[in-house]
N, CA, C and O of each residue as an XYZ file, in Angstrom:
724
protein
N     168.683    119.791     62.328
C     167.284    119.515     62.155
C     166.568    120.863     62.070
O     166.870    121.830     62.769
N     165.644    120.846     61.201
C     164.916    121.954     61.055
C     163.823    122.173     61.953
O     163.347    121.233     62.589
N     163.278    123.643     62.078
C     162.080    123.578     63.038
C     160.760    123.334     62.429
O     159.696    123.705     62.923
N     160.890    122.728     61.397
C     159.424    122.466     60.236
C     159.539    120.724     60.792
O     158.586    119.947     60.854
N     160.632    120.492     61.065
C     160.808    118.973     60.947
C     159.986    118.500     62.146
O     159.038    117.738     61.956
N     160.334    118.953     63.475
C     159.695    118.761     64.699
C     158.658    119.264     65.391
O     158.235    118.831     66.463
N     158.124    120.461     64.588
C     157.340    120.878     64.958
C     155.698    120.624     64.330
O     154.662    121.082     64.814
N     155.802    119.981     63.431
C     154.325    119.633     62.374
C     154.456    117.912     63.254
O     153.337    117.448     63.472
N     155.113    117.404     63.524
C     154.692    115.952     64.168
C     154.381    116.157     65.525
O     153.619    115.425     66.158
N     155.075    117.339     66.073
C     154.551    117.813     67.509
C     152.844    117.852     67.667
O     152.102    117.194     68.397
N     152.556    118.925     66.651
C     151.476    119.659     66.555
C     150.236    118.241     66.370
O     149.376    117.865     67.167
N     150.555    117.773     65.150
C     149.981    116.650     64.924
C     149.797    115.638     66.030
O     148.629    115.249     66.027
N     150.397    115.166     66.813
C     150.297    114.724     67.682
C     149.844    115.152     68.907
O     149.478    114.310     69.728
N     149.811    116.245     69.145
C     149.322    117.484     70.127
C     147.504    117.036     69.635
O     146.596    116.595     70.339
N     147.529    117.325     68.405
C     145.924    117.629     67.847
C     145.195    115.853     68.131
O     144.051    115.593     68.502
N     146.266    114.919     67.820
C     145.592    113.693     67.928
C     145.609    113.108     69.711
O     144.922    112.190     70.159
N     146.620    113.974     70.490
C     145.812    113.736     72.048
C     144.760    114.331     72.463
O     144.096    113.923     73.416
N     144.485    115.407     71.761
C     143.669    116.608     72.354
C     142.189    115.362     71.740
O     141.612    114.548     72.461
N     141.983    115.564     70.552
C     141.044    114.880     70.181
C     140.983    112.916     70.892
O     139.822    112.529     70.759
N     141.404    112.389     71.187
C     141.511    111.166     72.110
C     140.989    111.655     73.229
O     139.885    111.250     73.592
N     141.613    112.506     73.890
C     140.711    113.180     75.077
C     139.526    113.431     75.027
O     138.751    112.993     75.877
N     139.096    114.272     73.910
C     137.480    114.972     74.161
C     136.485    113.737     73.902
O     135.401    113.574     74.463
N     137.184    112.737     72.753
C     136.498    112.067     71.940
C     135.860    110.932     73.375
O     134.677    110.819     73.698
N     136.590    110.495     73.771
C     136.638    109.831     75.321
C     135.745    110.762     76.277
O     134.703    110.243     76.675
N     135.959    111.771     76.598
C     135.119    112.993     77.376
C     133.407    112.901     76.770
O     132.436    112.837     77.524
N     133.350    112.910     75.624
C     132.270    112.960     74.873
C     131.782    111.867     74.817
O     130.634    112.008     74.395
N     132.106    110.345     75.095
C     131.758    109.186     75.350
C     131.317    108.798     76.688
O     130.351    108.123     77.044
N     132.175    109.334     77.299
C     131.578    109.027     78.203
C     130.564    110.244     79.139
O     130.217    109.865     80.258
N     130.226    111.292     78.804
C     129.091    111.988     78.726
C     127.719    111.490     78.396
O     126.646    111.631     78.982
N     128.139    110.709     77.014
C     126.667    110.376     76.369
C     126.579    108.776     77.247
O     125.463    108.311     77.480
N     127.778    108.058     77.666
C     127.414    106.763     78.819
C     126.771    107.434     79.712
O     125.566    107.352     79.476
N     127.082    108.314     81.000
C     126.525    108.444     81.836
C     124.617    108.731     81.278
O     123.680    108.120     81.793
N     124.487    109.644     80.302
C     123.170    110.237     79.779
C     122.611    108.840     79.829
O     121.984    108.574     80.854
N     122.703    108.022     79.038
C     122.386    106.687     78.844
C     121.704    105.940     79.714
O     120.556    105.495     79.715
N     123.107    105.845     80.867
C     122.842    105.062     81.928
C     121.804    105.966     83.122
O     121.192    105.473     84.069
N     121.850    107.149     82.781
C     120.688    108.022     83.506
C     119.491    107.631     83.000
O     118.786    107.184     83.905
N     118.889    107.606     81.789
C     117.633    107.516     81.105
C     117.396    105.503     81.493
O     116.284    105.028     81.723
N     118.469    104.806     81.476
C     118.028    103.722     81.562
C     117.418    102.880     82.860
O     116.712    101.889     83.044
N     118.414    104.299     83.979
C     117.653    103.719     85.678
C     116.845    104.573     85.649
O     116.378    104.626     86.786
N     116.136    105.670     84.709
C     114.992    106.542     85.003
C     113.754    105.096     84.681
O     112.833    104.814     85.448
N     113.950    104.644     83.868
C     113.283    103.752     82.699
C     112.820    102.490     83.577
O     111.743    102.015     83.939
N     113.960    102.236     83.709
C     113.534    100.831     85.303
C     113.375    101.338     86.437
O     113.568    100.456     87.273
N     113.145    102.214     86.867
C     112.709    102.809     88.173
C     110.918    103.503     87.507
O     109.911    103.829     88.135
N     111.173    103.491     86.259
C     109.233    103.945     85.728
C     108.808    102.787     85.953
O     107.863    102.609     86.722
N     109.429    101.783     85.321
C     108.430    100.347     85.440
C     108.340     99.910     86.480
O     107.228     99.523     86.840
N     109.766     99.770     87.605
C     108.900     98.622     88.947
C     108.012     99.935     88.976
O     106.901     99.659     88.522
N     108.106    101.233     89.340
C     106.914    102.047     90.102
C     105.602    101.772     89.837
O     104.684    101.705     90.654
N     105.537    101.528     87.992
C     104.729    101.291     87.717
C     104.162     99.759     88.008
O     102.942     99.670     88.153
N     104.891     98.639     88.098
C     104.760     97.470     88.709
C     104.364     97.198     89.896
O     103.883     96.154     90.337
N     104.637     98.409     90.517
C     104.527     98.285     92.167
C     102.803     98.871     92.306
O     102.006     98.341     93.080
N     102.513     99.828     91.571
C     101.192    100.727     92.395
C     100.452     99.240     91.637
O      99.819     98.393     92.268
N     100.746     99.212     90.069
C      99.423     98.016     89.852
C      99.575     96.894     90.605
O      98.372     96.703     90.780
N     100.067     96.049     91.158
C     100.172     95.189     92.272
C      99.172     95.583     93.746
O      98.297     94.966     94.354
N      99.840     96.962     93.923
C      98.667     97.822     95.164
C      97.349     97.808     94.865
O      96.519     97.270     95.598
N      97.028     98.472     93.631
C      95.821     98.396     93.433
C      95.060     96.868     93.077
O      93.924     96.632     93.488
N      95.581     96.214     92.537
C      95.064     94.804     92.517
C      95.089     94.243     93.299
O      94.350     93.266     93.175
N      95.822     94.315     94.598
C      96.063     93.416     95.930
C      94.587     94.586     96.990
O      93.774     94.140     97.800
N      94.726     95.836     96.609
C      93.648     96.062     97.519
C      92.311     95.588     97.166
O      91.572     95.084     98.011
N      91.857     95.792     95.484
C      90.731     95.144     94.889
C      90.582     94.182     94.894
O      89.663     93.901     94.125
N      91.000     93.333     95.381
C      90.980     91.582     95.634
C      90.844     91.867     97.266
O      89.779     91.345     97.597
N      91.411     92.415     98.307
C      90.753     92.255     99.630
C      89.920     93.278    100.160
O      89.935     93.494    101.372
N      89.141     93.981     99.334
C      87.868     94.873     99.563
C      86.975     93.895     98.978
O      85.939     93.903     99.643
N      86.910     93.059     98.037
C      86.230     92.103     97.347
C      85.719     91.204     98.603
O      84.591     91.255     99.095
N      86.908     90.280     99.057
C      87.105     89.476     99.896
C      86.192     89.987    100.918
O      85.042     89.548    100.939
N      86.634     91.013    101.911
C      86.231     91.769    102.889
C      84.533     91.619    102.590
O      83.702     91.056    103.303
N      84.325     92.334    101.266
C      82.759     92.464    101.165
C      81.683     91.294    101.311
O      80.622     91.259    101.934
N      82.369     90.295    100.470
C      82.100     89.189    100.332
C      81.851     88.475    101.834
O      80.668     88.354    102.153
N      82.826     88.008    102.749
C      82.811     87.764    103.742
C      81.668     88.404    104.650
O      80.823     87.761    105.274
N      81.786     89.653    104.611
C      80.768     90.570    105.801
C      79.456     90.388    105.056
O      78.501     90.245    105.819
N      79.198     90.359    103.907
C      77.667     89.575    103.285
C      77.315     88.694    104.002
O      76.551     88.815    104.959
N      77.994     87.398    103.500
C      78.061     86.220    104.587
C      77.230     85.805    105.852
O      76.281     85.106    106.205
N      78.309     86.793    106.371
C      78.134     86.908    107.800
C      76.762     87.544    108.280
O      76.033     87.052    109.142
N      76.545     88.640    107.628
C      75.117     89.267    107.679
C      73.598     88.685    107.341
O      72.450     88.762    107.780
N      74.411     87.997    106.182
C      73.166     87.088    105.640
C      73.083     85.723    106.430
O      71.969     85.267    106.168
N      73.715     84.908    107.232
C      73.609     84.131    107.858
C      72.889     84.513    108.597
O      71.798     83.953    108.704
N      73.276     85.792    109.520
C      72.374     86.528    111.148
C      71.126     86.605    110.378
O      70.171     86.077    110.948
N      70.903     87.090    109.310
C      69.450     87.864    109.838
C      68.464     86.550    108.910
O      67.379     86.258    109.412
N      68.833     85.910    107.765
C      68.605     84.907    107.542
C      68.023     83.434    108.527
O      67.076     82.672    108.329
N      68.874     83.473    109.418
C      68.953     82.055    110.030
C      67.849     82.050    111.159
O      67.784     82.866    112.079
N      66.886     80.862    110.905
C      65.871     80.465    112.379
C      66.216     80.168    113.033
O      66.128     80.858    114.049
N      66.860     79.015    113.101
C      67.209     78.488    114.489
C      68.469     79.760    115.439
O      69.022     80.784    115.037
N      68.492     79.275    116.348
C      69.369     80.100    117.495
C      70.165     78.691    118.332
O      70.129     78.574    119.557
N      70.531     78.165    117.847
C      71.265     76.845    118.358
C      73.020     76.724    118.230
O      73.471     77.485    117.374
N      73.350     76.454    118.462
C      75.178     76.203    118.859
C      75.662     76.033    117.596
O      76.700     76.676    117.439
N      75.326     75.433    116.656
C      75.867     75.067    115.176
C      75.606     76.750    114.379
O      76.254     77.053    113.377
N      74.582     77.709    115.005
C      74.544     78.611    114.306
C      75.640     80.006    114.678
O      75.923     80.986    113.989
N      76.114     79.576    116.147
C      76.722     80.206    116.701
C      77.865     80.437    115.942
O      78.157     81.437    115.287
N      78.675     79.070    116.155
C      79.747     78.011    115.346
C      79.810     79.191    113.982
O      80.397     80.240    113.719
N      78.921     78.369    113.417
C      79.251     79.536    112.060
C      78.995     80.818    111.789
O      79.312     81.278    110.693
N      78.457     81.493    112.631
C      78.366     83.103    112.914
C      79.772     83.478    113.689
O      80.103     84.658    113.804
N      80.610     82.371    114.233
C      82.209     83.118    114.837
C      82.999     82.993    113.296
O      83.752     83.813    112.771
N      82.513     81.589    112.756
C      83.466     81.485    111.566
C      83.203     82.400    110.823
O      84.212     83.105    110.840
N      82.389     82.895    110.093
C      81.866     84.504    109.613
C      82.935     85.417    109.665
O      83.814     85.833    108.910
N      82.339     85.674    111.448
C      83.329     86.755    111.899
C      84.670     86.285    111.825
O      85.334     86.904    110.994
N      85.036     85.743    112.191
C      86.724     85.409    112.071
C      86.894     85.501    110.439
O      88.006     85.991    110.241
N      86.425     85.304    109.545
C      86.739     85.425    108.009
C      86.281     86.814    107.703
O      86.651     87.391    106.680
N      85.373     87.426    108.694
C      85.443     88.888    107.777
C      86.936     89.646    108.443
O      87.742     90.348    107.831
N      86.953     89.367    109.400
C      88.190     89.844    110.504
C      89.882     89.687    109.293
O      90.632     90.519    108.782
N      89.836     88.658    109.296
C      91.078     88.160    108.248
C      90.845     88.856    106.986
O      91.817     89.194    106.310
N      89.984     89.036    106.707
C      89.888     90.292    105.292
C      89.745     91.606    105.256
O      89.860     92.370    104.298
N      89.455     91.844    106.493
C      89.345     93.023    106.943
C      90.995     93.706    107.415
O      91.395     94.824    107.089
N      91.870     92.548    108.369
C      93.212     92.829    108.475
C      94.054     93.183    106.906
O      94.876     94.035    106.568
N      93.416     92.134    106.257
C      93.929     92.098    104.289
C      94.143     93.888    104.423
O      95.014     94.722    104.672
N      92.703     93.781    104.069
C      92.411     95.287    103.560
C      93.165     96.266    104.547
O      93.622     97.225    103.925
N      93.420     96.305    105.849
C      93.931     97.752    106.748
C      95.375     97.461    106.371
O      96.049     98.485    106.480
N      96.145     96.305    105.924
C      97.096     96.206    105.675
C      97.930     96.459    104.449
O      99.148     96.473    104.267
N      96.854     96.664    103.635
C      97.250     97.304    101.896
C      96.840     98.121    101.375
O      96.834     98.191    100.146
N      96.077     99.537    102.632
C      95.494    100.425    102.456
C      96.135    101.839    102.966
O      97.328    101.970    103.242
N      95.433    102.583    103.026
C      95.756    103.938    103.807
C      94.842    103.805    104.931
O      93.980    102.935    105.057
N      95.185    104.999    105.942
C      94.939    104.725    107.187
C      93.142    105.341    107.428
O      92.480    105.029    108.418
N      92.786    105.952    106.657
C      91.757    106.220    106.671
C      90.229    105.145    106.422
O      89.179    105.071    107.062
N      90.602    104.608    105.508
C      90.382    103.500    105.135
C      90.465    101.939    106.144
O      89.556    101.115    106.054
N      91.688    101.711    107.084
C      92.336    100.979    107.868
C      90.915    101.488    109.174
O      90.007    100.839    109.693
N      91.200    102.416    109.246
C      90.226    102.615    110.089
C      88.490    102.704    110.237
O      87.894    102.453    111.284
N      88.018    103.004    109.305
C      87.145    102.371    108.515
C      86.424    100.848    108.891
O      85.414    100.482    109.491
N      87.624    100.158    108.133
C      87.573     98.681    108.260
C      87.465     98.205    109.709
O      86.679     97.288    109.947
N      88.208     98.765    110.735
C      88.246     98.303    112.153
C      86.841     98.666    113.083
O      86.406     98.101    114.087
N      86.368     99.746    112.386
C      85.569    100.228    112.773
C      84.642     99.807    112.573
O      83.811     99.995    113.462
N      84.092     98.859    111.136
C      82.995     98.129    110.918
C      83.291     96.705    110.987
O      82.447     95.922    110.552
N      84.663     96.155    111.605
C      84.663     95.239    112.061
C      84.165     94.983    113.710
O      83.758     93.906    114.145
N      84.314     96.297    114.522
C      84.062     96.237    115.661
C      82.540     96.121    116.281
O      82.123     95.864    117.410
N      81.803     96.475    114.839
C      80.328     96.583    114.872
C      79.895     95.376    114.383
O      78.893     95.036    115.012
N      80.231     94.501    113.461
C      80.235     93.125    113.311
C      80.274     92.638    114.305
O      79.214     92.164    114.714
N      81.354     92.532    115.065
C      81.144     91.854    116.354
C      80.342     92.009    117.478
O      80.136     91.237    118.414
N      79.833     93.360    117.194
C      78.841     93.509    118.319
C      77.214     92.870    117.782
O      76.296     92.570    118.546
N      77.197     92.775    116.239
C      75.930     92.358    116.106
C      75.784     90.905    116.849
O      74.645     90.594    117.198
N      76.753     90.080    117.091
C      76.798     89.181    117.270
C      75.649     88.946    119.057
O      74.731     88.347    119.616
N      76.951     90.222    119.171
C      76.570     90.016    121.149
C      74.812     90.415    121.056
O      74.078     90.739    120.122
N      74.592     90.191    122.594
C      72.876     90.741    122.890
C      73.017     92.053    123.102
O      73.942     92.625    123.679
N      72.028     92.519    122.595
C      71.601     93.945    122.895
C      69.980     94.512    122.907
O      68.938     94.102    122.396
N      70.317     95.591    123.703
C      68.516     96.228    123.872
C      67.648     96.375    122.470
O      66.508     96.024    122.167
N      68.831     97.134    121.667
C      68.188     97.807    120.429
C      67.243     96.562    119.348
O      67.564     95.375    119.408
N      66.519     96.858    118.758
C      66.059     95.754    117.719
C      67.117     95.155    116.928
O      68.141     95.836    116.864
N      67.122     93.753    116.144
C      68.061     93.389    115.167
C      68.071     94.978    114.003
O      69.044     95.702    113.790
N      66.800     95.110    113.488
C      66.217     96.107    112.804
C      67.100     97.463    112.513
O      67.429     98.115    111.521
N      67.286     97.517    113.839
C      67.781     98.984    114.240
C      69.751     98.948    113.592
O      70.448     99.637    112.846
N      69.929     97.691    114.455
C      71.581     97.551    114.310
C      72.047     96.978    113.449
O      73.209     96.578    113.529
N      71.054     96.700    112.039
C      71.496     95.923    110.875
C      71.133     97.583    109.903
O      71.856     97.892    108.956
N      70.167     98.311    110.260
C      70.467     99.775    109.822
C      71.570    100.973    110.073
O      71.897    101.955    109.406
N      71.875    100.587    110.988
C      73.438    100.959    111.472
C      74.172    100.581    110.742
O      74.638    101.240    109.813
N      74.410     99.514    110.993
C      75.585     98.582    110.405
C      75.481     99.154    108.625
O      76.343     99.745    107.975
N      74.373     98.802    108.289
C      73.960     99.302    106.808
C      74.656    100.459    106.436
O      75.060    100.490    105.274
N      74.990    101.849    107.488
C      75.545    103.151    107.014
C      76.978    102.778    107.603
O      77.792    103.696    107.510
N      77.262    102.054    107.966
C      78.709    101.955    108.041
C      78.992    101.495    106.833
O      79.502    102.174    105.941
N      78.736    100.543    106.764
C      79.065     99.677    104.919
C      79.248    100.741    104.092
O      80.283    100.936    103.456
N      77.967    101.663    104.072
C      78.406    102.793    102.498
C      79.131    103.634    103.267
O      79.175    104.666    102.597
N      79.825    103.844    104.437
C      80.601    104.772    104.657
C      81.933    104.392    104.094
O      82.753    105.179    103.621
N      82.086    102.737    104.228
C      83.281    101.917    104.187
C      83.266    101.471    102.434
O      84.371    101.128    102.014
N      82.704    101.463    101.936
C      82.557    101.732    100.492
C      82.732    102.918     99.602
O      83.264    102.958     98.493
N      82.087    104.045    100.422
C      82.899    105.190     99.664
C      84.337    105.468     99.841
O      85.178    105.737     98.982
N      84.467    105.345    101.198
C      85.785    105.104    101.365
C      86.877    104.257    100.665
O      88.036    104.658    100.553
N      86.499    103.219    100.264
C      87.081    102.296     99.909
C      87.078    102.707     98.185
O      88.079    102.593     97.478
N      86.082    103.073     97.822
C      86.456    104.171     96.579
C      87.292    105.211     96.347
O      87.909    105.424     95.303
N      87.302    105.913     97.430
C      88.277    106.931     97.819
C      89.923    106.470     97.609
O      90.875    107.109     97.162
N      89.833    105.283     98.058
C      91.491    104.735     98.480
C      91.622    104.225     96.922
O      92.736    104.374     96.419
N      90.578    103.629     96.099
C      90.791    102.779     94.964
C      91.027    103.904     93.537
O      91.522    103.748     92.421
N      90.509    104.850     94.123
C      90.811    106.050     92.985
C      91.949    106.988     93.217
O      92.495    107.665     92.346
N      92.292    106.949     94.676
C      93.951    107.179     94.935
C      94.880    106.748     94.207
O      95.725    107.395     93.587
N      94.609    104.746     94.334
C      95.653    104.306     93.921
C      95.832    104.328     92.417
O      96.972    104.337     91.951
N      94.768    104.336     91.639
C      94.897    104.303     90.073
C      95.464    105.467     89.875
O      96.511    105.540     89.231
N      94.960    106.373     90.314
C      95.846    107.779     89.455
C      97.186    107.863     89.946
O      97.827    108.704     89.316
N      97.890    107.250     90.914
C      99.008    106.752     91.405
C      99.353    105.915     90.411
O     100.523    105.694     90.098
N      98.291    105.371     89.825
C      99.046    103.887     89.214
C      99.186    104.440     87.746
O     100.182    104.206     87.061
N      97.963    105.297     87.249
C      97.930    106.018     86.141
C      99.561    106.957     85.526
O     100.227    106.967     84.491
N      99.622    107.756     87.111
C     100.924    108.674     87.083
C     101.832    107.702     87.179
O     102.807    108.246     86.660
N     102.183    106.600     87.500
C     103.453    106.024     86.811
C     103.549    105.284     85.456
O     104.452    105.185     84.625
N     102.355    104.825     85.533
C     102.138    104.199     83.827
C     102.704    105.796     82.924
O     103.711    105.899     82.224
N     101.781    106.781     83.207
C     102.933    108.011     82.432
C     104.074    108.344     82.622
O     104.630    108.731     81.595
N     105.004    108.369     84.000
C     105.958    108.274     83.668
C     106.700    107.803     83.162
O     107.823    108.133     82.782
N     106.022    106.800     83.095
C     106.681    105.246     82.829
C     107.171    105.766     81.014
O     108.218    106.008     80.414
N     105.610    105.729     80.686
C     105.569    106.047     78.832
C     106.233    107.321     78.573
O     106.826    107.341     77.494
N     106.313    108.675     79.454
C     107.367    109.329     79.061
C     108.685    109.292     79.224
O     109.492    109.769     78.426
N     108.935    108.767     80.186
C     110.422    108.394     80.326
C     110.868    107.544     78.650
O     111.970    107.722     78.133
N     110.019    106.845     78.156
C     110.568    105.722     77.324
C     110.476    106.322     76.378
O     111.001    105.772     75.410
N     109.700    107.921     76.058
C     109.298    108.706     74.425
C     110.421    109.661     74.693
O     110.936    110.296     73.773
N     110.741    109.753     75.721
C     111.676    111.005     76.055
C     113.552    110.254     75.937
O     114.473    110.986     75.577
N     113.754    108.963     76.258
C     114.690    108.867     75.844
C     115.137    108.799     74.801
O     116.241    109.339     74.718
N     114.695    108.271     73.736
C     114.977    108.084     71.964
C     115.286    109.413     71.667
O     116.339    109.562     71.047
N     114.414    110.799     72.047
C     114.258    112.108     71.781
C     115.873    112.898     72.283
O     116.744    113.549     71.707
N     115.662    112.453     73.501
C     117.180    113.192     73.856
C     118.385    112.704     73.187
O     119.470    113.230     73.434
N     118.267    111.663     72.295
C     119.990    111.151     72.475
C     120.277    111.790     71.067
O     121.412    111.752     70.592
C-alpha cells in the first residue's frame, strides 16, 4: 500500500472531524447567545409587568385612600346632628380610610407608609374631643393631606421612571437582540 493511499483519507477525515467539532462548538455558542438574549427578554417584560402592576395597584389605593378620607371629613364637618347614627358612620369612615390607608403603606415605600399612618393617626383624633377648635384641627389635618399628596407624588413618579426604565429595557433588550445575532 502506498503512503498517498492512506494518507489523503486520513487527512480527509481528520479535516471532516475537526470541522464536526467546531461546527457543533459554533452551534452551540450561538444556542447559549440565544438562550441569553431570550431570558434577558423575559426577565425585561415580567420587570416590566411587575413595576406597571406597582404603579397601578398604588394609583388605585392613593385614589381609594383619598376618596375615603374626603368622606370621612366631609361627613365631620358637614353633619348637624351629634347623635349615635352619626357616630356609627364617622367609625365606618374611619375604618374605610384605615383599610386604604393599610392598601397604600402596603404597596408603597416607607416614606410614604409613614405618611399614611401618620395622617391616619390624626383622622382618628379628629374624631375624639379636644380643646382646640374643629377650625383649627381640620387646618392641620388640611397640611397633612398636601404633605401626604406630595408625597404620594413623590412615590408615583418613583415608580413610573422605574416603570419607564424597564419598559426601556424591555424595548432595548428586544432592538438589541435581532442586532447581535
Amino acid at each position: 500500500m502506498d503512503r498517498k493511499d492512506w494518507l489523503f483519507p486520513l487527512l480527509a477525515g481528520l479535516i471532516g472531524v475537526i470541522g464536526t467539532l467546531s461546527g457543533s462548538w459554533v452551534t452551540n455558542y450561538q444556542h447559549e447567545r440565544a438562550s441569553t438574549r431570550q431570558v434577558q427578554t423575559d426577565l425585561a417584560k415580567q420587570l416590566a409587568g411587575e413595576r406597571a402592576a406597582e404603579f397601578k395597584a398604588l394609583k388605585e389605593a392613593g385614589l381609594r385612600y383619598m376618596t375615603a378620607t374626603d368622606a370621612m371629613v366631609n361627613s365631620l364637618v358637614f353633619s348637624t346632628a351629634r347623635d349615635k347614627a352619626l357616630a356609627e358612620l364617622l367609625t365606618e369612615h374611619l375604618r374605610t380610610v384605615q383599610n386604604a390607608g393599610n392598601d397604600v403603606a402596603l404597596t408603597t415605600d416607607d416614606d410614604l407608609a409613614r405618611h399614611t399612618m401618620a395622617l391616619n393617626q390624626s383622622l382618628a383624633r379628629l374624631l375624639m374631643p379636644s380643646s382646640k377648635p374643629m377650625e383649627q384641627r381640620l387646618a392641620e389635618l388640611n397640611l397633612q393631606v398636601i404633605d401626604w399628596i406630595k408625597q404620594f407624588k413623590r412615590s408615583l413618579d418613583v415608580l413610573k421612571a422605574q416603570n419607564e426604565e424597564a419598559l426601556s429595557r424591555r424595548a432595548s433588550v428586544q432592538i438589541a437582540a435581532p442586532l447581535t445575532r
